[in-house]
BATI-964015 format. One line per field, with one value per residue (C-alpha): residue in one letter; x, y, z. Coordinates in steps of 0.5 Angstrom, whole numbers, plus 500, padded with zeros to 3 digits. Example, Ala and Ser with C-alpha at 12.3 -4.5 7.8 and 13.67 -1.06 7.14 Angstrom:
2
residu = [A:S]
px = [525:527]
py = [491:498]
pz = [516:514]
% end
This chain:
130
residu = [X:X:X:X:X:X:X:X:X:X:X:X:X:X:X:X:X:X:X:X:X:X:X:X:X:X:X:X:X:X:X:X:X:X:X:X:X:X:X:X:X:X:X:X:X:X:X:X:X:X:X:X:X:X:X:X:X:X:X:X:X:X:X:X:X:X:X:X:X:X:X:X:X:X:X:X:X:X:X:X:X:X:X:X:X:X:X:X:X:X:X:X:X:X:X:X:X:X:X:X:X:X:X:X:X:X:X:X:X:X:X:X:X:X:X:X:X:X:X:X:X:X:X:X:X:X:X:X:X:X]
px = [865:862:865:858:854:857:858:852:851:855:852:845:847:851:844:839:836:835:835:840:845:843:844:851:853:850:845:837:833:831:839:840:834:836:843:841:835:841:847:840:840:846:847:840:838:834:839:834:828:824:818:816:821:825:830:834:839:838:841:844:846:849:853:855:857:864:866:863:868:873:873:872:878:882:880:882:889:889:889:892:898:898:898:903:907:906:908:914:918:919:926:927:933:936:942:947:953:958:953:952:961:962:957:950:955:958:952:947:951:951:944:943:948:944:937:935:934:930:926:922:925:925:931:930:937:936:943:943:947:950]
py = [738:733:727:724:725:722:716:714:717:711:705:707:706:700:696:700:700:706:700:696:703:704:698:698:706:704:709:710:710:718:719:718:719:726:725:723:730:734:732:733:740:742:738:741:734:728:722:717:716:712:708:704:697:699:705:706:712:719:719:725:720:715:721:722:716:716:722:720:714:717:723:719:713:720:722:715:716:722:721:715:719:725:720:716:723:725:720:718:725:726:722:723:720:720:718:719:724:718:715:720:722:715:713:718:724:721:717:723:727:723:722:730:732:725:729:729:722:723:730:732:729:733:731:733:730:730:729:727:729:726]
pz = [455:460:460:463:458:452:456:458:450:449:453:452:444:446:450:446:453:458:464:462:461:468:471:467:470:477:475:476:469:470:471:464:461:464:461:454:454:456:451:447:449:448:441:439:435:438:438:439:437:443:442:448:449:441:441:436:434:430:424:429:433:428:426:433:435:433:435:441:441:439:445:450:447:448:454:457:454:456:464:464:460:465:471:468:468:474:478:474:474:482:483:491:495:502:504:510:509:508:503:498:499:497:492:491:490:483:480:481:478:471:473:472:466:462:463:455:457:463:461:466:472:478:483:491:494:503:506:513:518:525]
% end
């Protein structure tokens, strides 16, 4: 699935215009019409019916229209879920020998035996030597 095609999908449905989809997706016009022929192609049904400064959608693109919300609401929860995961699970800590005798030692251990609560955390512990 091409995440490309159903966006310009929706901003084309969204301005009623190939220009001004353009515009809004920093795109050349041919681009999105290409767009549009391809997810054509692909669905097998017109999605619009284009006569000169009126475009409006098919009853194929009327039906598509909240699948296509739908995928591409998911698609953003989806990386920013994966993102947010990715970048929160890596827990690293340095410490000298006598810092992590005296303190580190201790709560880091906590930390590790209380991992349902942190469930994927990735620990790396450095212990640097004088």
């Amino acid at each position: 699935m091409d995440t490309e095609l159903l966006k310009t999908f929706l901003e084309v449905s969204r301005t009623r215009h190939f220009g001004r989809a353009a515009e809004s997706l920093y795109l050349t016009q041919s681009a999105v019409s290409f767009r549009i022929r391809q997810l054509e192609n692909q669905l097998g049904v017109n999605l619009f019916t284009r006569h000169r400064n009126n475009i409006r959608l098919t009853a194929a693109g009327e039906k598509l229209l909240p699948y296509a919300e739908t995928l591409m609401s998911t698609w953003q929860a989806a990386r920013k879920e994966v993102a947010h995961t990715s970048r929160h699970n890596e827990f690293s800590i340095g410490a000298s020998a006598s810092l992590w005798e005296c303190m580190l030692n201790q709560w880091l251990g906590r930390l590790y035996q209380n991992q349902d609560a942190h469930t994927g955390l990735q620990f790396e512990a450095r212990i640097a030597q004088r």
